[in-house]
KOLKEZA-951322 format. One line per field, with one value per residue: x, y, z of N, C-alpha, C in turn; residue number from 1; chain; residue in one letter. Coordinates in steps of 0.05 Angstrom, whole numbers. Layout:
# residues N
n_u <- (X; ...)
n_v <- (Y; ...)
n_w <- (Z; ...)
ca_u <- (X; ...)
ca_v <- (Y; ...)
ca_w <- (Z; ...)
c_u <- (X; ...)
c_v <- (Y; ...)
c_w <- (Z; ...)
marfi <- (NUM; ...)
dopa <- (A; ...)
pavex <- (A; ...)
***
This chain:
# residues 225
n_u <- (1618; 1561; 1494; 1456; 1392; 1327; 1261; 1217; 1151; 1083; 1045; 968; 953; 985; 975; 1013; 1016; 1062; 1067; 1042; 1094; 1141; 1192; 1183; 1236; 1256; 1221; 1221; 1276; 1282; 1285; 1237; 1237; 1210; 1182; 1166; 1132; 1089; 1072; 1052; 1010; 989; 972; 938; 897; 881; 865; 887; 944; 1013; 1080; 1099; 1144; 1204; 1201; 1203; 1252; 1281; 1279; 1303; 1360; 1361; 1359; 1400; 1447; 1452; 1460; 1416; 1394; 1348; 1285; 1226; 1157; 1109; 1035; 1036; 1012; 1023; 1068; 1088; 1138; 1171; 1193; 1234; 1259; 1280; 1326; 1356; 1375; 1421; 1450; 1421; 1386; 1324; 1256; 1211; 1137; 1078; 1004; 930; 906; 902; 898; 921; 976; 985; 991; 1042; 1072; 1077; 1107; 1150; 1174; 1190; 1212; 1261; 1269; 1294; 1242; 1265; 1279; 1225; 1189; 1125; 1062; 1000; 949; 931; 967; 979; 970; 1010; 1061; 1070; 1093; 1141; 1206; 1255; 1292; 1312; 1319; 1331; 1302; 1249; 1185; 1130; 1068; 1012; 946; 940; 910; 929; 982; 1010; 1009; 1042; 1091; 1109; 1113; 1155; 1201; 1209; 1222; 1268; 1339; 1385; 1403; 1376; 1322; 1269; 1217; 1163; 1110; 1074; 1076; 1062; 1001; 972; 994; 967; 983; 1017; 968; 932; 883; 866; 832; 814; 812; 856; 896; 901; 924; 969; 999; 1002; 1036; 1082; 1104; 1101; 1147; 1192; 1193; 1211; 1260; 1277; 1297; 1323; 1310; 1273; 1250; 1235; 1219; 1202; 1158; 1087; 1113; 1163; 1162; 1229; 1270; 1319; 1328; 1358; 1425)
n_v <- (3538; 3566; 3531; 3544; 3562; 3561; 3586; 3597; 3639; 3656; 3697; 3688; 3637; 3622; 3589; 3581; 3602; 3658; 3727; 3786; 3823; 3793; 3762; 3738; 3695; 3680; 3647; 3610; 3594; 3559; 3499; 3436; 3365; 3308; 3290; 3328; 3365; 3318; 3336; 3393; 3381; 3350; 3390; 3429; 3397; 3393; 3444; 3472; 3531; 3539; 3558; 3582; 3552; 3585; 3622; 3576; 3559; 3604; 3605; 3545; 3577; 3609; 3577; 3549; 3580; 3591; 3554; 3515; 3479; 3478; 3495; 3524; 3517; 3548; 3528; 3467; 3447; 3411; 3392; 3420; 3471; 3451; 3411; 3445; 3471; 3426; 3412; 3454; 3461; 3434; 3371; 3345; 3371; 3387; 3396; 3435; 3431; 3462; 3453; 3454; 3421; 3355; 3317; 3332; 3331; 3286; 3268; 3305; 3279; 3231; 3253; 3270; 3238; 3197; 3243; 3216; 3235; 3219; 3197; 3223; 3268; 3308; 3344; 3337; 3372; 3373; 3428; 3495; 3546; 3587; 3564; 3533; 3554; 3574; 3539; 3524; 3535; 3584; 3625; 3583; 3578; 3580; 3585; 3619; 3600; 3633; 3614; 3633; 3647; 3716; 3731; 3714; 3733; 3782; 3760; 3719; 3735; 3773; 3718; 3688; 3734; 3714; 3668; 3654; 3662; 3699; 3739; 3702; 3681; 3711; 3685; 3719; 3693; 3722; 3776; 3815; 3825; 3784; 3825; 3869; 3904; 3953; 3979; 4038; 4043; 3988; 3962; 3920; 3876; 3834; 3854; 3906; 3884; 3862; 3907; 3929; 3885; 3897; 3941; 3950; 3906; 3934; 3982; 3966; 3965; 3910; 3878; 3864; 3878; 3855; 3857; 3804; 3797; 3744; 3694; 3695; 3734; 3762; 3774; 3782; 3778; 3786; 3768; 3822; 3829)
n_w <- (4205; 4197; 4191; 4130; 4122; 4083; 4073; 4023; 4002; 3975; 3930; 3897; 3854; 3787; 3744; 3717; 3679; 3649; 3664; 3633; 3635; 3635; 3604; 3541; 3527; 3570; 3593; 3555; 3558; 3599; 3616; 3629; 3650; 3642; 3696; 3712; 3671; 3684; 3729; 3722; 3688; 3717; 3759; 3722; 3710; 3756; 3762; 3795; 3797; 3776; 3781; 3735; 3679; 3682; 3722; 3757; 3745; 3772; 3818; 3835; 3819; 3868; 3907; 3898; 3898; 3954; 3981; 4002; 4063; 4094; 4071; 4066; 4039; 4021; 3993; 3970; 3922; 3856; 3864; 3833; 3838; 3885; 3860; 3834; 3873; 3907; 3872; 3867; 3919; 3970; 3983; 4024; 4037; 4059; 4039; 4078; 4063; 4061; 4049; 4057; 4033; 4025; 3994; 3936; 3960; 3970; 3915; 3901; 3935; 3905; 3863; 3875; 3892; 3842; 3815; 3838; 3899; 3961; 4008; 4068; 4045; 4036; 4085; 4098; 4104; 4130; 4120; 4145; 4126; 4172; 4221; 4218; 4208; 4265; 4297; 4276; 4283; 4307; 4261; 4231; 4184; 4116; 4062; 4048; 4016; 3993; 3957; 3969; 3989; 3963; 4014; 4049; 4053; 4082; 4129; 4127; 4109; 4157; 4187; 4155; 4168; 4221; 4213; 4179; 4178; 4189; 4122; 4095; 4049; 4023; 3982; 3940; 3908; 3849; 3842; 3791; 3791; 3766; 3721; 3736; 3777; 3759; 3739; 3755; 3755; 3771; 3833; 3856; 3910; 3913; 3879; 3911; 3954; 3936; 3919; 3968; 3994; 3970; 3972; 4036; 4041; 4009; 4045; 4091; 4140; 4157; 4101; 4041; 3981; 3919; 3857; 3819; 3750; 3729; 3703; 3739; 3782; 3819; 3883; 3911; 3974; 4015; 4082; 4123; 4165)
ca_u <- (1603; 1532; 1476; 1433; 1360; 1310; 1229; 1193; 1128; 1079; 1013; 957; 975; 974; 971; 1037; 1023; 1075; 1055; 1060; 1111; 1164; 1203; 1183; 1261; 1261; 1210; 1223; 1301; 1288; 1268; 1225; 1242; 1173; 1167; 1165; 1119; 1071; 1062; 1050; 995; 969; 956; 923; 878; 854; 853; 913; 953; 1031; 1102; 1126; 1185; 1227; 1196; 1229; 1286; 1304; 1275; 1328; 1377; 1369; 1363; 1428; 1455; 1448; 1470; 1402; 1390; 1325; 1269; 1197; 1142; 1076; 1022; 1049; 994; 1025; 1097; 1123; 1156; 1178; 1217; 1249; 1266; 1295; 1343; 1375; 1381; 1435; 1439; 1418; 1374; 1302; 1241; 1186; 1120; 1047; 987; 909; 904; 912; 900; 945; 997; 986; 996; 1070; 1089; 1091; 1119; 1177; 1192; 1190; 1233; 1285; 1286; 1285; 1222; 1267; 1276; 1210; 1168; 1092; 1051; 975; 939; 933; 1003; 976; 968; 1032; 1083; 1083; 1102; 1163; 1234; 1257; 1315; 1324; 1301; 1346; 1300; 1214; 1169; 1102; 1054; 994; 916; 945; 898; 957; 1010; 1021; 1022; 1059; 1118; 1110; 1126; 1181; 1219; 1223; 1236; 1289; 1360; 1399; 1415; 1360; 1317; 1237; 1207; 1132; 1103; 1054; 1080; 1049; 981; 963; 993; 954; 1005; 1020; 943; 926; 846; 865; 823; 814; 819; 881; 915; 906; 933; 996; 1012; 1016; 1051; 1103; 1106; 1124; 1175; 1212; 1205; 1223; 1298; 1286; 1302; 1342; 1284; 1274; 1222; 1238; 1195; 1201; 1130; 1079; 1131; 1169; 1181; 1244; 1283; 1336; 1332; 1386; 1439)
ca_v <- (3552; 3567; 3527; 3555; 3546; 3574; 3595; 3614; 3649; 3670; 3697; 3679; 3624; 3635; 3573; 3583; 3636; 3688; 3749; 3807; 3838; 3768; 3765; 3705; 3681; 3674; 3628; 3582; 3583; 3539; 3469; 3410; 3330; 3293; 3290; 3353; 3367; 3312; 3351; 3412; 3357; 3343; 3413; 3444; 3377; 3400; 3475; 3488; 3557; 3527; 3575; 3576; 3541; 3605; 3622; 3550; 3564; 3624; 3585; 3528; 3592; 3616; 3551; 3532; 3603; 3595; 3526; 3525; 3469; 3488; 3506; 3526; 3522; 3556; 3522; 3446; 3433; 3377; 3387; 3435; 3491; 3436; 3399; 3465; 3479; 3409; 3404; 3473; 3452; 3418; 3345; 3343; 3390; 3382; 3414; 3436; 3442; 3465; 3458; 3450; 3393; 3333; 3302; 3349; 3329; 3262; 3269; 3315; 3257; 3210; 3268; 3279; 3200; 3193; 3256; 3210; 3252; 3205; 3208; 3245; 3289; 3329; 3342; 3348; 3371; 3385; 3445; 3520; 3557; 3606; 3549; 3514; 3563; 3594; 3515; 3526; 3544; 3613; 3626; 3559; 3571; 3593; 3601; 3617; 3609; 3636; 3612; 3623; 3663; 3736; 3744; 3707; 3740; 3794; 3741; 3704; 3753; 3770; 3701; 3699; 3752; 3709; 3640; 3658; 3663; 3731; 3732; 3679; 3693; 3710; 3694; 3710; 3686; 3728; 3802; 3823; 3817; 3787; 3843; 3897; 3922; 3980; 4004; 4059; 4034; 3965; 3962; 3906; 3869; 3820; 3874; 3924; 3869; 3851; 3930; 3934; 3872; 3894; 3965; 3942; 3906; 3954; 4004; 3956; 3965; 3885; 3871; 3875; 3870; 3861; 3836; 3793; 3795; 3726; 3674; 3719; 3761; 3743; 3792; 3765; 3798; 3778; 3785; 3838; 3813)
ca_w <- (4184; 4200; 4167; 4126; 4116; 4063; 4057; 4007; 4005; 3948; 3919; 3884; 3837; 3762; 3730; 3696; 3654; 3656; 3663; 3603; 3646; 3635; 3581; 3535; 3520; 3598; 3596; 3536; 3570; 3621; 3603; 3647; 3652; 3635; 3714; 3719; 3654; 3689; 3764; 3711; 3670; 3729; 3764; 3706; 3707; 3778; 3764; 3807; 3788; 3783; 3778; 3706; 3674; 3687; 3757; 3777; 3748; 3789; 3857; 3836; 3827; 3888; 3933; 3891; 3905; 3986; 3990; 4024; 4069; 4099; 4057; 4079; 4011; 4031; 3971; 3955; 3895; 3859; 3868; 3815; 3849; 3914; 3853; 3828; 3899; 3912; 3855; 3884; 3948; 3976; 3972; 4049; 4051; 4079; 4038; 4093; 4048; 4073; 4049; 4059; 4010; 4031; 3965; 3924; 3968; 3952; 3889; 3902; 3945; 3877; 3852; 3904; 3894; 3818; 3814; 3851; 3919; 3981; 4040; 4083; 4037; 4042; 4106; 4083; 4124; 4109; 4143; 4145; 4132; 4189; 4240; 4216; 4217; 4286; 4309; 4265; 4297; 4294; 4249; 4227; 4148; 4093; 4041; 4041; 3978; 3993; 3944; 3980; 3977; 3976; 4044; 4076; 4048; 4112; 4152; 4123; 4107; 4175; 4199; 4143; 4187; 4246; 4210; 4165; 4187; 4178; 4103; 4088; 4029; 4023; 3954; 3936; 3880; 3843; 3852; 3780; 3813; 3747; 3703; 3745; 3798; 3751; 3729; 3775; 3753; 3780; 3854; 3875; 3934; 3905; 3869; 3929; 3980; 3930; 3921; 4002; 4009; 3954; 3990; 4061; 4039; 3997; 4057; 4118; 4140; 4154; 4085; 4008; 3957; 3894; 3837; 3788; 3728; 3715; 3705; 3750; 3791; 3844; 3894; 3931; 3992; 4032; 4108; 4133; 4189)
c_u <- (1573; 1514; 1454; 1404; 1340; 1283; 1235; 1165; 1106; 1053; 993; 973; 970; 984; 993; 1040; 1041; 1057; 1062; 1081; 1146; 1168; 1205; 1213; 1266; 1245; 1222; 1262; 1301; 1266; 1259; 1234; 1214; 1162; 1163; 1139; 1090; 1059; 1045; 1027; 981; 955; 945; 891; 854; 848; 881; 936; 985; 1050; 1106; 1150; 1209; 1225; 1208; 1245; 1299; 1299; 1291; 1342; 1386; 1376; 1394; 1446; 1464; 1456; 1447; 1395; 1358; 1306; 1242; 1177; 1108; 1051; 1046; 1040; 1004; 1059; 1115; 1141; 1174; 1195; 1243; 1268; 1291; 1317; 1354; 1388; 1403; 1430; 1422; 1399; 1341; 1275; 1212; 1166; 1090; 1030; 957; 895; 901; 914; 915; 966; 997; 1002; 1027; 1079; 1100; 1110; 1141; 1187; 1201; 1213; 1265; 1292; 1271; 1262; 1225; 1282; 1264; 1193; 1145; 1077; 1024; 964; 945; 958; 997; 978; 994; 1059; 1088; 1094; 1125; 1186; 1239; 1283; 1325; 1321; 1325; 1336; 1265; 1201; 1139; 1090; 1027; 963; 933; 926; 915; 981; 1024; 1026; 1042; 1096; 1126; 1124; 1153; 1201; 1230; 1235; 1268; 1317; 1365; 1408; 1394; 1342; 1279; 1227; 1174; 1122; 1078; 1060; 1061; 1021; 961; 963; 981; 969; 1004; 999; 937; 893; 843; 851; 816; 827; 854; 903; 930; 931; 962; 1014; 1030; 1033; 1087; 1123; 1119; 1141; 1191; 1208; 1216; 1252; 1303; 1299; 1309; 1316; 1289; 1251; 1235; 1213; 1192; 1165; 1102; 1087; 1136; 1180; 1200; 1254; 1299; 1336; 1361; 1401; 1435)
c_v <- (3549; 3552; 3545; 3544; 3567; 3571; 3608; 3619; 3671; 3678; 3678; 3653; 3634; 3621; 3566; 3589; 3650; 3715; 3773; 3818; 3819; 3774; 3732; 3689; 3673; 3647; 3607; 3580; 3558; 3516; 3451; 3384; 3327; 3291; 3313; 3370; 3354; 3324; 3373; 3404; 3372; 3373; 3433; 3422; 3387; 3428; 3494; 3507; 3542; 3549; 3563; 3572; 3561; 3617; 3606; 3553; 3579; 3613; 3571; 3545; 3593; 3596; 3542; 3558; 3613; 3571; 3518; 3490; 3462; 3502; 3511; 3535; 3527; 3537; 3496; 3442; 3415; 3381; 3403; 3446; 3470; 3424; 3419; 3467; 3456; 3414; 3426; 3471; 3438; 3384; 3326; 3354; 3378; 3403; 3412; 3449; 3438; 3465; 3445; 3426; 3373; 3305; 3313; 3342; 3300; 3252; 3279; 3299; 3242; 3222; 3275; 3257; 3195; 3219; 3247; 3215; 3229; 3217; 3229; 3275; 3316; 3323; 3354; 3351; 3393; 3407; 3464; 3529; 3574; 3592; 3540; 3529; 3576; 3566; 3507; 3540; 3564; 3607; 3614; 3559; 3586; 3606; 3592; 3624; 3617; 3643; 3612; 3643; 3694; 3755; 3735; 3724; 3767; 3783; 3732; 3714; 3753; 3749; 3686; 3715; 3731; 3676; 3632; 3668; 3686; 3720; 3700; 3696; 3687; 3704; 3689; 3709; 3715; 3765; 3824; 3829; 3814; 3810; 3875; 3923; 3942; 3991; 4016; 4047; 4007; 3975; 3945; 3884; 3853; 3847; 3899; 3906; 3865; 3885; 3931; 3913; 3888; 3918; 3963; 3920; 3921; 3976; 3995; 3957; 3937; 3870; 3881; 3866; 3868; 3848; 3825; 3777; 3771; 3706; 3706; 3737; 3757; 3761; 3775; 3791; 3782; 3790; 3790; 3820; 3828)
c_w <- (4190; 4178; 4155; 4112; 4092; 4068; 4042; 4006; 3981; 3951; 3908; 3860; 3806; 3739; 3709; 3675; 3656; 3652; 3643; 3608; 3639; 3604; 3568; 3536; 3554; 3608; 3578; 3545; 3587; 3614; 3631; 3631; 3644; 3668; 3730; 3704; 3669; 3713; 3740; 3704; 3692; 3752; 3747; 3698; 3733; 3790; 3784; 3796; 3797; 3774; 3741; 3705; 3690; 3707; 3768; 3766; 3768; 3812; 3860; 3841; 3856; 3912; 3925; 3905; 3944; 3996; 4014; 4023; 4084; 4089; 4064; 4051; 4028; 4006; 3957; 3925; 3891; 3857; 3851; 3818; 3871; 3887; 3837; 3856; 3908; 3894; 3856; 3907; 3949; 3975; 4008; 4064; 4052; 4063; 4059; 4074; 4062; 4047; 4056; 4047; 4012; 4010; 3936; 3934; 3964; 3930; 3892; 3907; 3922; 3866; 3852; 3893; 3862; 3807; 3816; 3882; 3937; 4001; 4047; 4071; 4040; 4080; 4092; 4098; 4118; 4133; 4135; 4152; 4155; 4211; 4242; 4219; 4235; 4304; 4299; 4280; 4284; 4277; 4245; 4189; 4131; 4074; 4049; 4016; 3991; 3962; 3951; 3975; 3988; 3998; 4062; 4072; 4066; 4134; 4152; 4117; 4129; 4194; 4186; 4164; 4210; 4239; 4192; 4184; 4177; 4141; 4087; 4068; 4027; 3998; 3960; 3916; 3874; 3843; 3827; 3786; 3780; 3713; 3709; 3758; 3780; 3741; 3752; 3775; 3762; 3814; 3873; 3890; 3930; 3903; 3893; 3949; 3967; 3932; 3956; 4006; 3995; 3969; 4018; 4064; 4028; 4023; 4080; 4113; 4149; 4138; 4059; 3995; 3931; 3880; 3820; 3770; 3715; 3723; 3726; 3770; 3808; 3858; 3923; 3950; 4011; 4067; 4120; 4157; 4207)
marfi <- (1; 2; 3; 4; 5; 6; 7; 8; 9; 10; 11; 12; 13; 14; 15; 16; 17; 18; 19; 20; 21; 22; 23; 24; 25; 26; 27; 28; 29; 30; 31; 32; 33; 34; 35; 36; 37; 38; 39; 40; 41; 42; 43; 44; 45; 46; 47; 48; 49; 50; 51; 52; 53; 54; 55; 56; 57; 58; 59; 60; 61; 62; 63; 64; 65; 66; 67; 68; 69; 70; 71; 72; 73; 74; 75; 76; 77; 78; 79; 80; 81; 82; 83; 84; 85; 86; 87; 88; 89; 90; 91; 92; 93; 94; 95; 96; 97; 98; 99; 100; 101; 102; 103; 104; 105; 106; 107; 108; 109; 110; 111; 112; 113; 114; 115; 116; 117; 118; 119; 120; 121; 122; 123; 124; 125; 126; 127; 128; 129; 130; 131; 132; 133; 134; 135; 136; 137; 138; 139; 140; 141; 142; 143; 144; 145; 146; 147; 148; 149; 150; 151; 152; 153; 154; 155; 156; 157; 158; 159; 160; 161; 162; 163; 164; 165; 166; 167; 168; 169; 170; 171; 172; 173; 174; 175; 176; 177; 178; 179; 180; 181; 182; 183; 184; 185; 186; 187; 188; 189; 190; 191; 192; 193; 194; 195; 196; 197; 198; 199; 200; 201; 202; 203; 204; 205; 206; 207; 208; 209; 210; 211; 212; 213; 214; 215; 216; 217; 218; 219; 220; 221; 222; 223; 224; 225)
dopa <- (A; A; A; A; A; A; A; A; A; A; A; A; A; A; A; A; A; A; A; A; A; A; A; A; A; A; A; A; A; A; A; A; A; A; A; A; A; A; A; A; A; A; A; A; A; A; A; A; A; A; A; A; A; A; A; A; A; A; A; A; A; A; A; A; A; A; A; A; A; A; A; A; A; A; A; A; A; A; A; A; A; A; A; A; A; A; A; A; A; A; A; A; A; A; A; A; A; A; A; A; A; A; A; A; A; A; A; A; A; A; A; A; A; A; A; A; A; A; A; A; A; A; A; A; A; A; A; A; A; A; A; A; A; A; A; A; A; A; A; A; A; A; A; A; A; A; A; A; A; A; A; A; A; A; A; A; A; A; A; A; A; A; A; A; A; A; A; A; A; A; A; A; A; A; A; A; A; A; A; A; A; A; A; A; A; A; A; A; A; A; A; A; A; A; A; A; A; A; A; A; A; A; A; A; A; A; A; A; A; A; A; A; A; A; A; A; A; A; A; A; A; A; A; A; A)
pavex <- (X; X; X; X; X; X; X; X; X; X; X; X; X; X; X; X; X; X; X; X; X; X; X; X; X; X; X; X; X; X; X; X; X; X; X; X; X; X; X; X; X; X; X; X; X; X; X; X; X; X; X; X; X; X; X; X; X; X; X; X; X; X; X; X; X; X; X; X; X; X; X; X; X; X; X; X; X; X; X; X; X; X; X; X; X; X; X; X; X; X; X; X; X; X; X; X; X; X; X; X; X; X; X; X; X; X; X; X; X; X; X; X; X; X; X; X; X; X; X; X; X; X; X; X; X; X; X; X; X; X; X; X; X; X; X; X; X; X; X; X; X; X; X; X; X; X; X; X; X; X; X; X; X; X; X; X; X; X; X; X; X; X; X; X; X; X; X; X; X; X; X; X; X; X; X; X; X; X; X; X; X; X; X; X; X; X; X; X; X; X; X; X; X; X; X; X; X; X; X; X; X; X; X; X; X; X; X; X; X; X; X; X; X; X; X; X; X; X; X; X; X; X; X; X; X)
***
């Protein structure tokens, strides 16, 4: 039986607001632990933009959904989405998380540990997702979260394609682009860059798409076999 592995890959962050587009009962469905509540605490302490309750729910979904052993998280901050992600995962599985931070990740680490999840649980590894993932193995990932500045997010899809296994799963956070994506008078730069990302994926024959309207919008996609 083939293993499988998982990235994810996202937008802008958005502080774990949902977006007007989410359906409140989606949010107040899915409940946080207190160490889950305190990563949440503590990235609104240092301004950091974190997935909503019901955004990690469906990231758990799907990591639970793929039996995904391999995970790739673009944007650590302080660990919220990485302990959504864990607690889907298999009990074996391995979250690879980037980012620029090196003091945000800090902080996840406690985060990771106090959760319960052993060391070799996560790989953390600080530095530019653009530098870091072409040193990544091809087709070794099950599931990608990109959470990252939507000026990476063609890259980073991009390198999605080649790290994901057939049938491995893309998510990007942020697809609402703040509630804009559907004003035609929306222009800028963000909003333009999330339209195009949302666009070539729904027309590549690489991948199954979809949005889900949950926290600020998650456009997921499965890469084809």
């Amino acid at each position: 039986m083939p293993v499988r592995r998982f990235v994810i890959i996202g937008p802008a962050r958005s502080f774990g607001q949902p977006a007007p587009q989410s359906t409140p009962f989606a949010e107040t469905y899915a409940t946080e632990d207190p160490v889950q509540q305190t990563a949440r605490a503590l990235a609104h302490e240092l301004g950091l933009p974190c997935v909503s309750p019901g955004a990690g729910s469906v990231l758990r979904l799907l990591a639970a959904a793929g039996s995904a052993k391999a995970v790739v998280e673009i944007g650590t901050g302080t660990g919220v989405s990485g302990v959504w992600l864990l607690r889907g995962m298999r009990p074996d599985g391995v979250l690879t998380t980037i980012d620029v931070e090196h003091e945000h990740q800090r902080i996840a680490r406690r985060v990771f540990q106090e959760a319960g999840f052993a060391p070799s649980r996560t790989r953390i590894i600080s530095g530019r997702a653009l530098d870091v993932l072409p040193r990544l193995a091809d087709g070794a990932y099950d599931l990608i979260f990109v959470d990252a500045d939507t000026t990476e997010f063609a890259a980073c899809t991009e390198a999605a394609l080649r790290l994901l296994r057939p049938g491995g799963v893309l998510i990007v956070n942020g697809a609402h682009a703040n509630g804009r994506i559907s004003d035609p008078a929306a222009r800028d730069v963000d909003t333009l860059t999330i339209r195009e990302t949302v666009k070539a994926i729904r027309e590549s024959e690489d991948w199954i798409p979809a949005v889900i309207p949950s926290g600020a919008g998650l456009l997921t996609a499965v890469k084809r076999s």
